[in-house]
DRENMI-622227 format. One record per residue (C-alpha): residue in three letters; x negated, y negated, z. Coordinates in steps of 0.5 Angstrom, whole numbers, plus 2048, in hexadecimal, padded with zeros to 3 digits. Layout:
BEGIN
ALAXYZ ...
END
This chain:
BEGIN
UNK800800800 UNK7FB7FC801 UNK7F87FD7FA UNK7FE7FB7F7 UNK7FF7F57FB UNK7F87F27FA UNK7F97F37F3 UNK8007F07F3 UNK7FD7EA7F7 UNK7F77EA7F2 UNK7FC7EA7EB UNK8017E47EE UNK7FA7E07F0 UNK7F87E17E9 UNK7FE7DF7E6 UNK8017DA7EA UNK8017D37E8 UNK7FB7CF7EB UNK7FC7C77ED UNK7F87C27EC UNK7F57C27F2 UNK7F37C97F1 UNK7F07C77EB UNK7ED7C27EE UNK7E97C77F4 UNK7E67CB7F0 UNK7E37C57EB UNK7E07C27F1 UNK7DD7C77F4 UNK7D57C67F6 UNK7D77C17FC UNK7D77C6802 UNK7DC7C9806 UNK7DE7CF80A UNK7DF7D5807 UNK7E67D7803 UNK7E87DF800 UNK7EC7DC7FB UNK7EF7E17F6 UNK7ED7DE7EE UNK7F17DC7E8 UNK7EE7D77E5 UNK7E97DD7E1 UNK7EF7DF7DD UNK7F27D87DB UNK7EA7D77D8 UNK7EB7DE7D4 UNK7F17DC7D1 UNK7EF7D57CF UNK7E87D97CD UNK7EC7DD7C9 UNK7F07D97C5 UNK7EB7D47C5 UNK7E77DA7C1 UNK7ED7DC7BC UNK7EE7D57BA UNK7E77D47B8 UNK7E97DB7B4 UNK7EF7D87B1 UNK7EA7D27AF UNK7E47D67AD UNK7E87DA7A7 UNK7EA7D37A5 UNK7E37D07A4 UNK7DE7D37A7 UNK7DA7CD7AA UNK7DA7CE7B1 UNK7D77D47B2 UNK7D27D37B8 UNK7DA7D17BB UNK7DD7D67BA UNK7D77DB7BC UNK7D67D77C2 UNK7DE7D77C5 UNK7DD7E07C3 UNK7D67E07C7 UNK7D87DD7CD UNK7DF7DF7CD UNK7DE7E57D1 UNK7D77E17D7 UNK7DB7DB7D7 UNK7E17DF7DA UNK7DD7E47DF UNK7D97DE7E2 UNK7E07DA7E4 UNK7E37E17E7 UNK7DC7E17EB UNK7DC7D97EC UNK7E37DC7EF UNK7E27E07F4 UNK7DC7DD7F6 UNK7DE7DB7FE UNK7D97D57FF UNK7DB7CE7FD UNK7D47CC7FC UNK7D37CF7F4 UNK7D57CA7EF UNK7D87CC7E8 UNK7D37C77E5 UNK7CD7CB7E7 UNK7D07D27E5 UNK7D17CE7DF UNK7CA7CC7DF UNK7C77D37E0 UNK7CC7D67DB UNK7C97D27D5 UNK7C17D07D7 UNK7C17D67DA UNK7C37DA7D4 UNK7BF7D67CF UNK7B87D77D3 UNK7B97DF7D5 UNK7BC7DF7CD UNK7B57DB7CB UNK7B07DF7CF UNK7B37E67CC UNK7B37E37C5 UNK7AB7E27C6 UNK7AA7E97C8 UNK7AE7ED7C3 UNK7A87EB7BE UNK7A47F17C1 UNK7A57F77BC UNK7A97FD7C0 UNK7AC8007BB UNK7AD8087BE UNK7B380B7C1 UNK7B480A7C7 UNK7AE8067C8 UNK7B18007C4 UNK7B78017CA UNK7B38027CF UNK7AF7FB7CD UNK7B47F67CB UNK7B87F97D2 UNK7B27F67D5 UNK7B17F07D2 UNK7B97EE7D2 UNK7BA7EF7DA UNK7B27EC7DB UNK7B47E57D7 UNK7BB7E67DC UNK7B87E87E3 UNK7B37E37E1 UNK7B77DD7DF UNK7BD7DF7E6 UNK7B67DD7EA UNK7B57D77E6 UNK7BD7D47E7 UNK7BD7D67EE UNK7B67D27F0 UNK7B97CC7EB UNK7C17CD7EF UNK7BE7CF7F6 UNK7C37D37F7 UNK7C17DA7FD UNK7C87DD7FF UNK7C97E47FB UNK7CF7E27F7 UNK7CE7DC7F6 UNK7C67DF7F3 UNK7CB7E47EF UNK7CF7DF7EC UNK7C97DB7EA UNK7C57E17E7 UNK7CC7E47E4 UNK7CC7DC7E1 UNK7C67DE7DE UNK7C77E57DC UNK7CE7E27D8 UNK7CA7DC7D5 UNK7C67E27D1 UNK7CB7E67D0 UNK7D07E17CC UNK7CA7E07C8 UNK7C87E67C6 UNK7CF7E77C5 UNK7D07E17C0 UNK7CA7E47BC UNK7CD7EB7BB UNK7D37E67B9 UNK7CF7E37B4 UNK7CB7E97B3 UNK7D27EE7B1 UNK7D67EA7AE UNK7D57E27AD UNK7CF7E37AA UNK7D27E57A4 UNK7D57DF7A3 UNK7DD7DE7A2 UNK7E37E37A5 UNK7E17EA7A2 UNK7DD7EB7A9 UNK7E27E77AD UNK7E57ED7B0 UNK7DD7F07B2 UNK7DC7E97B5 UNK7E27E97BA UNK7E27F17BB UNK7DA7F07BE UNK7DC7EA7C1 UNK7E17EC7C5 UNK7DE7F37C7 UNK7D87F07C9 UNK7DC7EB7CD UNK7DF7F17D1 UNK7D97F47D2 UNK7D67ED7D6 UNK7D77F07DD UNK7D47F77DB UNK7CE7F57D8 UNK7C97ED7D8 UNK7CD7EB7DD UNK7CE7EF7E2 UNK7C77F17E2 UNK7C37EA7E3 UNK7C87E87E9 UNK7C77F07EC UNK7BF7ED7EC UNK7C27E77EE UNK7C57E97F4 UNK7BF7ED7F6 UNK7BA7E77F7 UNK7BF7E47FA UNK7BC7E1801 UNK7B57E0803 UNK7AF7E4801 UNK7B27E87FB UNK7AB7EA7F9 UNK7AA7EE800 UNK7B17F27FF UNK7B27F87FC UNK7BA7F67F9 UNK7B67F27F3 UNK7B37F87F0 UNK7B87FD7F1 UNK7BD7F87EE UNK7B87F67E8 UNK7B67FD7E7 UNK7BE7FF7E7 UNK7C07F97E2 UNK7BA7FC7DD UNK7BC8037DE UNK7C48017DD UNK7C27FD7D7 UNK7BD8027D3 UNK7C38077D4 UNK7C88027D0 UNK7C48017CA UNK7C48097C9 UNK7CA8087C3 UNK7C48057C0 UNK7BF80B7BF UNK7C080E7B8 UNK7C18157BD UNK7C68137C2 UNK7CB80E7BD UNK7D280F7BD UNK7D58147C2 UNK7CE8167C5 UNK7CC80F7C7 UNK7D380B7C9 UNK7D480F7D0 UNK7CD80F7D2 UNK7CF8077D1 UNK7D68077D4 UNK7D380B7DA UNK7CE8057DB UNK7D48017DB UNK7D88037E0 UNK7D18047E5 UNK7D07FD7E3 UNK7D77FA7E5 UNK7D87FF7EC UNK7D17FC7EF UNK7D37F57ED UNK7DA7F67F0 UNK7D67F87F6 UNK7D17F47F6 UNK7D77ED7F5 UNK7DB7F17FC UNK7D67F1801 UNK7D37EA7FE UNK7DA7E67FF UNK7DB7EA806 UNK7D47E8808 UNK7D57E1806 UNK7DD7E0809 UNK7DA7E380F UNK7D37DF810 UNK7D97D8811 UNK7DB7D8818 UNK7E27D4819 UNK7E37D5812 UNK7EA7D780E UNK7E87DE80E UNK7E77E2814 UNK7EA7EA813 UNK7EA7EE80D UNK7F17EE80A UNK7F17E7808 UNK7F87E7808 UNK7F97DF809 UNK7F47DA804 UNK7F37D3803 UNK7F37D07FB UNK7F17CA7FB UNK7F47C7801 UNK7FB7CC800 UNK7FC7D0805 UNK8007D7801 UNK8017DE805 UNK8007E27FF UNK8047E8803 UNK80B7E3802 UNK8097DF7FC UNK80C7DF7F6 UNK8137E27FA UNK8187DC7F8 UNK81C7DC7F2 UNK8187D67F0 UNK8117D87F1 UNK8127E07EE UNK8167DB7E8 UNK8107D77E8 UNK80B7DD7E8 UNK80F7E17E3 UNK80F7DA7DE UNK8067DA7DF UNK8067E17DD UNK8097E07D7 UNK8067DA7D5 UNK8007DE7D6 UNK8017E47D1 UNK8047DF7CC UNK7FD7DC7CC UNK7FB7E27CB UNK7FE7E57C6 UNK7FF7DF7C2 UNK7F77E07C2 UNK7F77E67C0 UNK7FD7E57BA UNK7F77E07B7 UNK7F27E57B6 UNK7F67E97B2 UNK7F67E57AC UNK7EE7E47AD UNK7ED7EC7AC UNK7F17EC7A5 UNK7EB7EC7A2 UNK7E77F17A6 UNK7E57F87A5 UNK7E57FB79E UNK7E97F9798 UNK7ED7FD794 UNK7E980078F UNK7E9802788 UNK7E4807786 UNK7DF80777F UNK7DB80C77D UNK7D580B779 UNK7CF811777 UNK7CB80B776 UNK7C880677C UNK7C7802776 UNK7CE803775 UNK7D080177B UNK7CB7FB77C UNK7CE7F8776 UNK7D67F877A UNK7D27F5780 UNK7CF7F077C UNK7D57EE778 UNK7D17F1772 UNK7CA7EC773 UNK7C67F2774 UNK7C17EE779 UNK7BA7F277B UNK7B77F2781 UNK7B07F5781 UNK7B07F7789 UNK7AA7FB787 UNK7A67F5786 UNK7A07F478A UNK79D7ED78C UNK7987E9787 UNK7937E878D UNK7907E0789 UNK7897DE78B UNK78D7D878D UNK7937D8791 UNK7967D178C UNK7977D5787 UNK79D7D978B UNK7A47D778A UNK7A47D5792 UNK7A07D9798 UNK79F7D87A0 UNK7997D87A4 UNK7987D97AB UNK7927DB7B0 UNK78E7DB7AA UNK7917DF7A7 UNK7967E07A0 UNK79E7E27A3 UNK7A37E279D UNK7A17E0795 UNK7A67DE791 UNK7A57E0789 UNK7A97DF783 UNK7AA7E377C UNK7AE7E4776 UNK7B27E9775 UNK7B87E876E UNK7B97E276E UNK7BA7E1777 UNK7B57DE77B UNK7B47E3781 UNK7B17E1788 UNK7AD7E678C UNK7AB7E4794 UNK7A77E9797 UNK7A57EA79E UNK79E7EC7A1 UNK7A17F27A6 UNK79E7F57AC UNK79E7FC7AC UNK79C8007B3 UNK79E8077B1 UNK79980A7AE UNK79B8127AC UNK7978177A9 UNK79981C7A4 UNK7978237A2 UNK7908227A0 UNK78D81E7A5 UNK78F8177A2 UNK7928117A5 UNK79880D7A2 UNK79E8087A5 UNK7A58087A2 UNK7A580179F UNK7AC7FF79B UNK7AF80779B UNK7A7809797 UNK7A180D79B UNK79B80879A UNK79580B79C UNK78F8087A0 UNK7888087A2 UNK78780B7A8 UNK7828077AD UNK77D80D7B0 UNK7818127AE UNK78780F7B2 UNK78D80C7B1 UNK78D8057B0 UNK7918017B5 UNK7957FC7B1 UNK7947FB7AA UNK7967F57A6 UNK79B7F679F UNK79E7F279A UNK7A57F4799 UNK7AB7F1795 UNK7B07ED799 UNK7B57EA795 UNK7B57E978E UNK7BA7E378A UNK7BD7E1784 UNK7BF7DB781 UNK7C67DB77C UNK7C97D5778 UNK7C27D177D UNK7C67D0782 UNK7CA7D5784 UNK7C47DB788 UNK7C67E378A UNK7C07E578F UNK7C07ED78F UNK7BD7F0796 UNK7B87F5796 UNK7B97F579E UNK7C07F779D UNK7C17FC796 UNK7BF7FD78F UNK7BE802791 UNK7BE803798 UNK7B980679B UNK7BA80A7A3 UNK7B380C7A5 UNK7B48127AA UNK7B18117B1 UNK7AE8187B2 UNK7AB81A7AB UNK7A98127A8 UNK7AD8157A1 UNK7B281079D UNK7B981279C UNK7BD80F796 UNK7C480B799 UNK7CA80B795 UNK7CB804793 UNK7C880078E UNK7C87F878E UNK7C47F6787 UNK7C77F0787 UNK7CE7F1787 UNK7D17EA783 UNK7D77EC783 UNK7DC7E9789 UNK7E17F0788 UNK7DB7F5789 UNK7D97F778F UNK7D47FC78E UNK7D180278A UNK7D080878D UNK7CD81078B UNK7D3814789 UNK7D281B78C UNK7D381E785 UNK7CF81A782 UNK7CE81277F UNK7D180C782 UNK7D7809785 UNK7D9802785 UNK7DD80178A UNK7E27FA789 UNK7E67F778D UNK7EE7F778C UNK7F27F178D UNK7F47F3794 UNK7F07F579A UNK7F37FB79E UNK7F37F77A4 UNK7F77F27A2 UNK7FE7F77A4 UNK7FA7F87AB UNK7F97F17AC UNK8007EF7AA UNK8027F37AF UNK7FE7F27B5 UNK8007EA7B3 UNK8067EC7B4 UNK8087F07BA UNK8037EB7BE UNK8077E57BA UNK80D7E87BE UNK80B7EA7C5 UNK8087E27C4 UNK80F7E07C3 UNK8127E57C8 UNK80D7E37CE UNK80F7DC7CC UNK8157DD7CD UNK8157DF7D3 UNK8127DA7D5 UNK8177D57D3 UNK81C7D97D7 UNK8187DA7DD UNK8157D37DE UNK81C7D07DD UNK81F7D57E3 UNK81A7D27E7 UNK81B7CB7E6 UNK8227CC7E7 UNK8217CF7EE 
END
């Protein structure tokens, strides 16, 4: 029973309709005072305005596609911004302002977010390596930067240490969260991704109080007090945080994607989220209980002050005004829920795969010629760089530490003038095949290398073609990525040989084609796009049935709020 009354206590706080004073408390906190257990609410009103901040900046971006940084900022941060206002909640102490959570959440996340960056140019490339390393890096930057907050915002109470370092934690997670945005979707340029863009930017969001966050405020809360350094609580959270975070990332390891790798994930989650919880318990008690004379002084908390106003939260909500007023609040906030959900609908009409129509072709150069609207362009990706004496005789080139990193070159091929951008790549494994000689895999080719003393060397320095453009009609330009296709070539981990992909991207010019592929019983396939997108039934639909409950919610707020006016 008491379960059931603390969570209907908690549901009526959530919901019910806030004063102004109310509002005015909890911006105003950072004065002092004597310690309050308040149930929070003002979190989920933050997550409804985010949410509809973020389906809007959709709407606005499948229009024009302008404001892209907004659009990823409002999904990176939709999910930190929401967790830090609950912890800011629940915090007990009126000693914390909000200015300064906001402080550590931006300054915090861009230092920890620059200090990862710098150490992401080591060469870590093998599995679980590769894991183990950027765990290292990410949850170093953040210990490091939580230290940091904590010095600049002098702040020693364990909450209060736990928020400022959850703050710094949330700040490098919307960041990171806003590249995986820009990284799946946006970065492809107009509504095509969108849908890839808003599913990332939504899971991630979720996953804030599971991962980033909860991890720098747990080391947070451990260097809390005096003389951390002389404690064992900042070691072990450390090498917590780092063990949970290396487990997280196992989807990443070719061997553990897929259905291998995501409950090793989830299980991290779930560890994560049961040690911050109990970690937030014991720190509100301890800070209740530190105020003597305060509001609190027993565990049930059944009588709460907010901002002045005295509620017992056993009784409250019992007149027909107050349980008409609560009813009113809920169904306004599900209608702004919905209503943002109904917006993502139609941003989603474009994604996913179109219906195609399929063309078979013996040839490659038959089906080149579709692809290229019959302009039978040709992309040497064999040609090998003209090393000139002087470097003024390429198109373009970089030079950097003494040393040449990308040449630009130009050449003509039937009638197209074709640019070749070549990058000096590092190389660090080194194989040995069956006679002893050792070779790297350098775009999907074994090239062979001398060896130093009858070793391997340790990293070895080759030209590999980057990007190749053309210019059609001069001034409309098709870049082709050697990185991506054409063809793809996956080099296997474990035995250094190159496999062929199925896709090809010679140029493709014509706007309907979306690809050409190996058939498996011989020549090629184009693939072109028909005139509706399968996913335009399902989004129709999905607009639909959250366009209805929008209206129905609100409706009910109509209804309700009237009753409560009346009484």
């Amino acid at each position: 029973m008491r379960i059931k009354q603390a969570l209907k206590n908690f549901a009526y706080q959530t919901f019910r309709p806030r004063s102004k004073e109310e509002y005015a408390e909890l911006f105003t906190r950072g004065r002092g005072g004597a310690a309050q257990k308040q149930y929070p609410w003002l979190y989920f009103r933050v997550f409804l305005a985010g949410l509809l901040m973020f389906a809007l900046l959709c709407i606005f971006y499948s229009v024009s596609f302008i404001n892209i940084f907004t659009l990823a900022f409002a999904g990176g941060f939709l999910g930190d911004l929401t967790f830090l206002v609950l912890l800011y909640e629940l915090y007990p102490g009126r000693d914390l302002s909000l200015l300064a959570v906001i402080f550590a959440l931006v300054c915090g996340g861009l230092i920890s977010t620059g200090y990862s960056t710098l150490l992401y140019g080591a060469d870590v490339r093998a599995p679980f390596a590769e894991q183990a390393y950027t765990a290292f890096v990410e949850e170093t930057g953040k210990a490091l930067t939580t230290v940091l907050m904590l010095l600049i915002i002098k702040k020693r109470s364990p909450m209060c240490c736990f928020i400022i370092g959850a703050a710094v934690g949330g700040g490098y997670s919307a960041f990171e969260n806003m590249w995986y945005m820009y990284a799946d979707g946006l970065a492809y340029g107009g509504a095509a991704n969108l849908s890839e863009a808003i599913s990332t930017g939504l899971w991630r969001s979720l996953g804030t109080p599971f991962s980033h966050a909860a991890w720098a405020g747990l080391f947070g809360w451990a260097i809390s007090g005096g003389k951390p350094y002389k404690k064992w609580q900042p070691y072990a959270v450390f090498a917590f945080d780092y063990i949970m975070h290396f487990f997280v990332n196992f989807p990443l390891i070719p061997m553990f994607a897929g259905w291998k790798g995501y409950p090793i994930s989830a299980v991290t989650g779930v560890l994560t989220i049961i040690l911050a919880a109990y970690v937030i318990v014991i720190s509100r008690r301890a800070e209740c209980c530190a105020e003597e004379g305060g509001i609190i002084k027993n565990s049930t908390y059944s009588a709460q002050n907010y901002g002045g106003i005295r509620i017992n939260t056993e009784e409250a909500g019992q007149s027909p005004s107050d349980r008409y007023g609560f009813t009113a609040n809920v169904f306004a906030m599900a209608a702004v829920f919905c209503f943002a959900f109904m917006l993502f609908g139609p941003t989603c009409v474009y994604g996913g795969d179109a219906r195609y129509k399929t063309y078979h072709f013996d040839t490659f150069e038959e089906a080149k010629l579709l692809a290229q609207d019959g302009l039978g362009l040709y992309h040497d990706e064999t040609r090998e760089m003209v090393e000139y004496e002087d470097l003024s005789q390429n198109y373009a080139y970089t030079y950097e530490n003494g040393r040449v990193t990308s040449v630009i070159q130009q050449a003509e091929f039937g009638g197209y003038l074709y640019t070749y951008e070549y990058i000096n790549v590092k190389h660090t494994n080194i194989y040995t095949d069956g006679d002893g000689r050792f070779f790297v895999m350098s775009a999907g080719k074994q090239v062979f290398v001398d060896g130093v003393d009858g070793q391997p060397p340790e990293e070895v320095y080759l030209w590999e073609l980057s990007w190749v453009w053309v210019e059609i009609e001069e001034s409309s330009y098709y870049r082709h990525s050697l990185a991506a296709g054409g063809p793809y070539l996956a080099v296997d981990e474990n035995t250094g040989l190159a496999t062929v992909g199925e896709v090809y991207y010679y140029f493709i010019i014509n706007p309907d084609v979306m690809g050409i592929s190996q058939a498996s019983g011989g020549g090629f396939d184009v693939r072109v796009a028909g005139s509706s997108p399968v996913r335009m039934v399902e989004s129709v639909v999905f607009t639909a049935v959250f366009g209805a409950a929008a209206i129905a919610c609100g409706a009910g707020y109509i209804v309700n709020h009237k009753k409560s006016r009346r009484m």
